[in-house]
N, C-alpha and C positions, 0 to 999 in steps of 0.2 A: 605644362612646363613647371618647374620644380623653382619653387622663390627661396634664395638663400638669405642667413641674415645672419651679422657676426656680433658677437656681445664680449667686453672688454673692460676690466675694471674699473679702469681708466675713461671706459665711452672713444671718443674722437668722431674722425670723420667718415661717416656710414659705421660706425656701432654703435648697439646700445650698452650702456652700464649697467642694465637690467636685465636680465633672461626672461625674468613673466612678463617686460615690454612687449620685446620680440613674440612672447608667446601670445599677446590679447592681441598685436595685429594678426598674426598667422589665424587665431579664431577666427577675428572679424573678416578676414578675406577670404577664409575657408578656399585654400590651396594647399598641397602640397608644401611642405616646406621644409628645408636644411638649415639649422642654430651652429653654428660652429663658434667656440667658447674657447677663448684664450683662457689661461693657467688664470688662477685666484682663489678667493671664496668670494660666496656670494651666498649671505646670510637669507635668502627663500625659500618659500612653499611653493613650488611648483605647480601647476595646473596646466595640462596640455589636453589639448583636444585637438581630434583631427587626424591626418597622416603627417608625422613632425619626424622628423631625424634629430638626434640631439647629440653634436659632437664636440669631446673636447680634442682642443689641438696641442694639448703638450702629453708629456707620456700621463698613463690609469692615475686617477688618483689627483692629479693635478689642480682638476677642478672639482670647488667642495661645494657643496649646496644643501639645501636644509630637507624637504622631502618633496615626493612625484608621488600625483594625482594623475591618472592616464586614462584615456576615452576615446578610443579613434585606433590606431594602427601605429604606433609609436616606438622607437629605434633610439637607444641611449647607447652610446658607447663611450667608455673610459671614464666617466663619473664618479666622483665620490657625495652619497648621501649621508646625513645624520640627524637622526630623531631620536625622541623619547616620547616613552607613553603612548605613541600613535601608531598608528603604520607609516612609515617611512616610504615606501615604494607599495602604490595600491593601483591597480588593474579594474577597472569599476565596468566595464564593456570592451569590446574589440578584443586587440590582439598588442600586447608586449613583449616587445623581446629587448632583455640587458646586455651586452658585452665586454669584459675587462672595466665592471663594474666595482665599487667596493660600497656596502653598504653596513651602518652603523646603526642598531637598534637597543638603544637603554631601555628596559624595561616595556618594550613594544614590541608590533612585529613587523622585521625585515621588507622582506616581498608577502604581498595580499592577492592573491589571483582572488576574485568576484568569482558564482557562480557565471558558468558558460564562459568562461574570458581564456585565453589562449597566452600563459607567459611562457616563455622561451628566456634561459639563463644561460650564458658562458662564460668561463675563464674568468670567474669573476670572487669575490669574496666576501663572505657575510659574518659579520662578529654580533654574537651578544641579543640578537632577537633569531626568530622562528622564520622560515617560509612556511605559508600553509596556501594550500590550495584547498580550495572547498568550492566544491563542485566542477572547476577549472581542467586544464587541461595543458599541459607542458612536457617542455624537454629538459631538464639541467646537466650541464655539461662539465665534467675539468673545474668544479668548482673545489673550494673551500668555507668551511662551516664553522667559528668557533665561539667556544664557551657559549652557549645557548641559554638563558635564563629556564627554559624549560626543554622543550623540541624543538630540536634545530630545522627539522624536514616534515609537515605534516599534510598529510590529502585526506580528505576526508569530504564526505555526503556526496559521495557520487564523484569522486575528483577523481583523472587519469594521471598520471604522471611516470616518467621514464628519470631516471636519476642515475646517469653514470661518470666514470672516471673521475670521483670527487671523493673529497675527506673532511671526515666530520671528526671533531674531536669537542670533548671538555664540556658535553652538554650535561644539564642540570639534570635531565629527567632522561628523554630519550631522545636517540640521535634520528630515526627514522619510523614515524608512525602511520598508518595507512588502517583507517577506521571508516568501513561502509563504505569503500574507496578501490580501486585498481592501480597500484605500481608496481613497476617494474625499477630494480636497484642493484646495477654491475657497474662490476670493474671498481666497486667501492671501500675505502678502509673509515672505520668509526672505532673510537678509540676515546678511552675516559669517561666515558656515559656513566650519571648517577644510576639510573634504572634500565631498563632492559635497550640493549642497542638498536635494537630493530624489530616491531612489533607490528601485530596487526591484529585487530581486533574488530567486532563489531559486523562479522562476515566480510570482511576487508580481504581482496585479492592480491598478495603479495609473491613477484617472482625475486628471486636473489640468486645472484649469481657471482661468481669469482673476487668473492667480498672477502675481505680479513677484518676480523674485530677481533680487539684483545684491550685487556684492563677495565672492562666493565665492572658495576658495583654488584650488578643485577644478572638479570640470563643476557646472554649474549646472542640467542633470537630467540623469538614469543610468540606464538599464535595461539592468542582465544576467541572465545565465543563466537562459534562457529565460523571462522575463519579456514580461506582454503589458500594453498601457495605450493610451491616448488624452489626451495633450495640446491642449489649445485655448486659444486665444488669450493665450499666458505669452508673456511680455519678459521675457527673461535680459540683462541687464547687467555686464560688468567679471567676467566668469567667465575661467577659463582656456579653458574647455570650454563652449560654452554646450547644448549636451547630445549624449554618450554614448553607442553602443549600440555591446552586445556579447555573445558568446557567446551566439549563438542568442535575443537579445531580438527584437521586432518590436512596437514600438508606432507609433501610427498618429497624424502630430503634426501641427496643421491651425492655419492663422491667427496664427501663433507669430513671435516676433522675437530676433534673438539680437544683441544689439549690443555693438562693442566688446569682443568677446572678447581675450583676450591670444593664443591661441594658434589653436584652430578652432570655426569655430561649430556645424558639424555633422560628427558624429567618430562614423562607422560603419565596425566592423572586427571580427575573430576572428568570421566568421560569422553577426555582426550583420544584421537585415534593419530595416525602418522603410517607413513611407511619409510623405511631407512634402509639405502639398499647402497651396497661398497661404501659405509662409514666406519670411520676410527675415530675411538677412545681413549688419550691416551692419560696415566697421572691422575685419574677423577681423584677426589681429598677421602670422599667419600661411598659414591656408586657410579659406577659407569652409564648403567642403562637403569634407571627407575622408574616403576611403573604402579603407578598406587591409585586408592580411591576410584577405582572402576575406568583407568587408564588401558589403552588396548592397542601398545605400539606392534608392528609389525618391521621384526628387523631381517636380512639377507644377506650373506657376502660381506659380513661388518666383523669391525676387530676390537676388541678391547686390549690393553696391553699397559701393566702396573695399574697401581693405586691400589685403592681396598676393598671392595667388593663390584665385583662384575656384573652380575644382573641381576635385580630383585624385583619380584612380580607377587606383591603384598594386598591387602583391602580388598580383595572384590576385583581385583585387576585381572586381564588377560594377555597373553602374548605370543607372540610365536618367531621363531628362533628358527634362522635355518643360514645353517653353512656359516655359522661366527665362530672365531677364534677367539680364547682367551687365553692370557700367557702376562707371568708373573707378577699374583698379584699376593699381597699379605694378608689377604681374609678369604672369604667362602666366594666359588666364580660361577652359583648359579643357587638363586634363594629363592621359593617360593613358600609364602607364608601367610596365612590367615585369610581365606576361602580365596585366594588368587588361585589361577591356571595357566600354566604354561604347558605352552609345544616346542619342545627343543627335537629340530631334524638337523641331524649332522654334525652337530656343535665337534667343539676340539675345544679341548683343556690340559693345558700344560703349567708344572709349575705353582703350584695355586697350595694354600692351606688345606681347603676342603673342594671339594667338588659341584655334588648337586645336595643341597640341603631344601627340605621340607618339613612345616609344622602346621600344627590348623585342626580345623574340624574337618569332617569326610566332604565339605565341600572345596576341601584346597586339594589339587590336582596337577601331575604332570605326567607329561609323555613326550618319551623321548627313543629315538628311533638314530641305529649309526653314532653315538656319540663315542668320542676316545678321550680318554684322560688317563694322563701319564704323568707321573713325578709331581703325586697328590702326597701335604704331609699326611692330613692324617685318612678322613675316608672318600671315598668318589663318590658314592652316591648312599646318602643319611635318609632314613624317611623317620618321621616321629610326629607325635600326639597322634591324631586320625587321620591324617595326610593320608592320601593314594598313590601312588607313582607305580607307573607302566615301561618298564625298560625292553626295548629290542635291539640287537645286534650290536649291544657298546663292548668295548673294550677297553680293561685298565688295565695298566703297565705301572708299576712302581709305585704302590702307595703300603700306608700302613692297614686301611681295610676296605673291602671293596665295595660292595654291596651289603646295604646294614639296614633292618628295620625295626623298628623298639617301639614302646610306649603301644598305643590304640594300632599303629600304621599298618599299610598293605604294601605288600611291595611286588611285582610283577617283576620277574625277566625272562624273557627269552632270546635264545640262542645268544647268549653273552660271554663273555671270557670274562678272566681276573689272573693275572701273571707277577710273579717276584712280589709276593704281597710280602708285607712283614708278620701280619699276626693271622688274618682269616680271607678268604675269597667272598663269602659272604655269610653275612649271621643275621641272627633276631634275637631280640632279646624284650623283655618283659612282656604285653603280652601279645605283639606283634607278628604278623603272618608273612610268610613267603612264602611264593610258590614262583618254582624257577623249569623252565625247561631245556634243557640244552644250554646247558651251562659248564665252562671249563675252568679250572683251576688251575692252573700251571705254578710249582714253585713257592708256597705260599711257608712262611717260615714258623708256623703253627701250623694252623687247622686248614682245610679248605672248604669245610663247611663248619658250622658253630649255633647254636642252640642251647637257650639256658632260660632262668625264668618261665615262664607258663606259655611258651611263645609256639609258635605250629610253624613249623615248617614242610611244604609238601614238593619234594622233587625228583624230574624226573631226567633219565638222560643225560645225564652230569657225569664228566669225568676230574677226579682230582688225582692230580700226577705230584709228585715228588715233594708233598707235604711233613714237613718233618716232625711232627709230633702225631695230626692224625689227620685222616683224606675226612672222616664227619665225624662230629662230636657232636651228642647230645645231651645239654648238663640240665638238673633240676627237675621240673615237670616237666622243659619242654617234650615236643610230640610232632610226628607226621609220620612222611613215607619217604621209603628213595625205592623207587622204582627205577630198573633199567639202568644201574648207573656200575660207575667201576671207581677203584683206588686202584692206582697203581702206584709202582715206584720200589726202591727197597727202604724206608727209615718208616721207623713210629709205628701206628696200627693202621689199621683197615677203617674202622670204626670201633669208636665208644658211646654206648649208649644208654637207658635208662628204661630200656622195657616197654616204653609206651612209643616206639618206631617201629612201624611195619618195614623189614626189609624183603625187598620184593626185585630180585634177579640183579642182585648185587655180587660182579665178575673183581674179585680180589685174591690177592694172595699174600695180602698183611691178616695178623690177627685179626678177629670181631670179637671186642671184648664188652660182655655186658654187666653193668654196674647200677647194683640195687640203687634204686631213692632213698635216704637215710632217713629218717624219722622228721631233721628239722630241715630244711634246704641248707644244702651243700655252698653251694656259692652266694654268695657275697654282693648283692646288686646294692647300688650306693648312687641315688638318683639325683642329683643337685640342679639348682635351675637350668632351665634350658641353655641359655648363655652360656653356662660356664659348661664344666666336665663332666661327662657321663661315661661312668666307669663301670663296667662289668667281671668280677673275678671267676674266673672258672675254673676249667681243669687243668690238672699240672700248673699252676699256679700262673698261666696266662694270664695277661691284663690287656683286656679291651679299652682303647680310649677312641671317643670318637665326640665331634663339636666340640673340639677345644678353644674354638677361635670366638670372642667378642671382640663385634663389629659395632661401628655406630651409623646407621644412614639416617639421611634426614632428607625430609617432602618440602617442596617449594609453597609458597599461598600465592596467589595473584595478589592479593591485597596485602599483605605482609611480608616478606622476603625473610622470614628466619624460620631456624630450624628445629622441629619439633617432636618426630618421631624417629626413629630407628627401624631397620625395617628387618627386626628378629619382633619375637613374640616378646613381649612387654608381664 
């Protein structure tokens, strides 16, 4: 049978004016027991042992008490606690559950789950200290969290924890952290956090799910060291970062949006891995998808859309790209630079400054397979320094040039189109190589092919139709072959060339006009850093321009949160 016992500011007849009265008999008769607590304060430490119920009888909040010590199987409902410096609400064994609680922690922490100890949280609210669970095991429910002197929410050394339909705002550091730990965190908004919203670190097992976070200082979610988890369907907001990985994390993030970030929306690096599949990009300040320092996201069915640079795969990083849209952004909407790799399958590009840009030594590398880019200003696809890049079956639509390789670079394409160019379908310049096969030119308002500089070009299979000055131009020393290929059209010539092109079963019926090498080179090459313009003058007084755009990206630190590099060549 269940001993009830009522405590009363005032005392009278059968209460006490103590609550730890009540509480030292219920010890000493080790029974069951029910405290039911008329309105007041009641300036105590609490100490409960046992199975206790502890009820107040006027509405949450009513009744105020100082802190709870718990041991036994213990039931608070509608309380208000307040401490400092301590733990305010501590779980030392058994099993705690709060109710339409409010708990007050200056400089201390909130709720203390013990290892092994079982709290249970509802409808209740916590200002100004931490819940940590450490090694513990719980449910939180429908809560509220705020202004946290540090973490509002923390499970750590083996703790389980379930955290839903609650809101965390105004915390000092971070709103939810899970270190060497297992949570699970839906139906959640956290909002105002100094540092990263929602973290997990330390091989910490983090689910999240149909969470909003916006207004963070820091990334808006973080997984390090070696950390695994599953995000779904979270919209990050006005983060710097709208999420993190690093150092050996790999979580798996699906249906997710990341808008308006200040800085990048997705920030993998130091050996980060991820997979990102149906995510949007939207507004990044900076990059959309950043992948540096030997980061290796894996994105799918993901969209970028504005801000200023779409994907950059820089340091040593890798990534692979399939089936993402990008569309309207003011810088370059696919950067690989300084021994990164990328695999771009399928991509789309629309709208964008530049296309695909590449620079590096021969160990920076891209392939990309099916990609369309349409209403490029200036070229779709840049390759420069020693870069590599392997193009199959893209198509561009409406840009100023289409395919370009200069400097050291190699440029692979097959079976590609280039339509309604403004100056060339595709060119090399300095002493850079292409070799294209089955390659169309439709429309190009120059050249449809272009060669100047000491640059090699070798193609075969190529048709340029309705180029209006000339279907191939070969200025300076460049050199190669066109095998198998045709000009058609009626405007400009057939080809212009310089002696040193083998033509080999070239079906035209534009002039072939060949034009000695002059003693000193003819054209004009004018090579300014990389960042800025690189301009090639050629013949009939065309002007090539291509990477006209400076960009600025910048990498996250776990330990630092500023930004330091840019993710062009320096």
């Amino acid at each position: 049978m269940v001993a009830k016992y009522r405590v009363s500011p005032r005392g009278g007849w059968r209460a006490h004016a103590r609550i730890s009265v009540a509480l030292a008999q219920i010890e000493e008769r080790r029974r069951p027991a029910v405290v039911e607590i008329e309105p007041g304060r009641y300036d105590e430490a609490l100490r409960v042992r046992g199975e206790v119920r502890l009820v107040a009888l006027g509405e949450p909040g009513s009744v105020r008490v100082g802190t709870l010590d718990a041991d036994g199987d213990v039931r608070v409902e509608g309380l208000a606690f307040v401490g400092r410096e301590t733990d305010v609400v501590a779980c030392r064994a058994g099993r705690l559950t709060l109710g339409r609680v409010e708990i007050r922690a200056h400089s201390g922490v909130a709720v203390h789950a013990w290892p092994g100890t079982v709290v249970n949280v509802q409808d209740s609210t916590v200002l100004h200290g931490r819940m940590l669970y450490d090694g513990a095991y719980g449910i939180v429910e429908r809560c509220r969290f705020g202004e946290a002197a540090d973490n509002a929410v923390a499970a750590i050394r083996g703790a389980e924890l379930a955290l839903r339909d609650s809101r965390i705002e105004g915390s000092r550091i971070h709103g939810v952290r899970v270190s060497g730990a297992r949570a699970s965190v839906q139906g959640c908004v956290v909002t105002g956090t100094g540092g990263a919203a929602v973290v997990a670190d330390t091989q910490g097992e983090l689910t999240l799910a149909d969470c909003r976070i916006d207004a963070v200082q820091a990334e808006g979610v973080m997984f390090i060291e070696q950390s695994r988890g599953t995000v779904d369907r979270v919209r990050v907001t006005d983060a710097r970062h709208g999420i993190a990985v690093m150092t050996g994390a790999r979580p798996v993030v699906r249906g997710s949006e990341f808008v308006d970030c200040r800085d990048t929306g997705i920030n993998v690096q130091s050996a980060g891995r991820g997979m990102f599949d149906g995510c949007e990009v939207r507004g990044a300040g900076n990059v959309a998808v950043f992948a540096h320092e030997g980061g290796a996201p894996e994105l799918s069915d993901c969209r970028v859309v504005g801000g200023n640079v779409g994907i950059a795969v820089i340091g040593a990083a890798r990534g692979r790209f399939t089936r993402t849209g990008i569309e309207d952004l003011t810088g370059v909407a696919l950067r690989v630079h300084d021994e990164g790799g990328a695999v771009f399958d399928h991509v789309r590009v629309e709208r964008c400054q530049s296309g695909l840009e590449t620079r590096g030594n021969a160990g920076t590398t891209a392939e990309v397979t099916g990609a369309e880019f349409r209403d490029i200003d200036n070229a779709a696809v840049e390759v420069a320094g020693q870069s590599r890049v392997t193009v199959r079956g893209a198509t561009v639509e409406r840009a100023q040039l289409g395919y370009c390789v200069g400097e050291d670079g190699q440029l692979f394409a097959y079976d590609c189109s280039a339509r309604a160019i403004t100056h060339a379908g595709a060119v090399a310049l300095g002493k850079g190589r292409l070799v294209a096969r089955d390659l169309t030119v439709h429309g190009s308002g120059a050249f449809g092919l272009y060669g100047t500089d000491n640059s090699q070009l070798d193609v075969s299979k190529a048709v340029f139709a309705d180029c209006d000055k000339a279907g191939a131009c070969y200025d300076g020393t460049s050199r190669g072959r066109l095998t198998d290929c045709a000009v058609t059209g009626t405007r400009g010539i057939g080809v212009q060339h310089n002696g040193l092109v083998s033509l080999v079963s070239l079906d035209t019926s534009l002039p072939v006009v060949h034009k000695d090498i002059p003693p000193t080179p003819s054209p004009t090459t004018v090579h300014h850093h990389y960042e800025g313009p690189y301009f090639a003058e050629g013949a009939h007084g065309i002007q090539l321009a291509w990477n006209n755009g400076h960009v600025t990206q910048h990498q996250t630190n776990q330990n630092q949160n500023q930004t330091n590099q840019d993710g062009s060549s320096t």
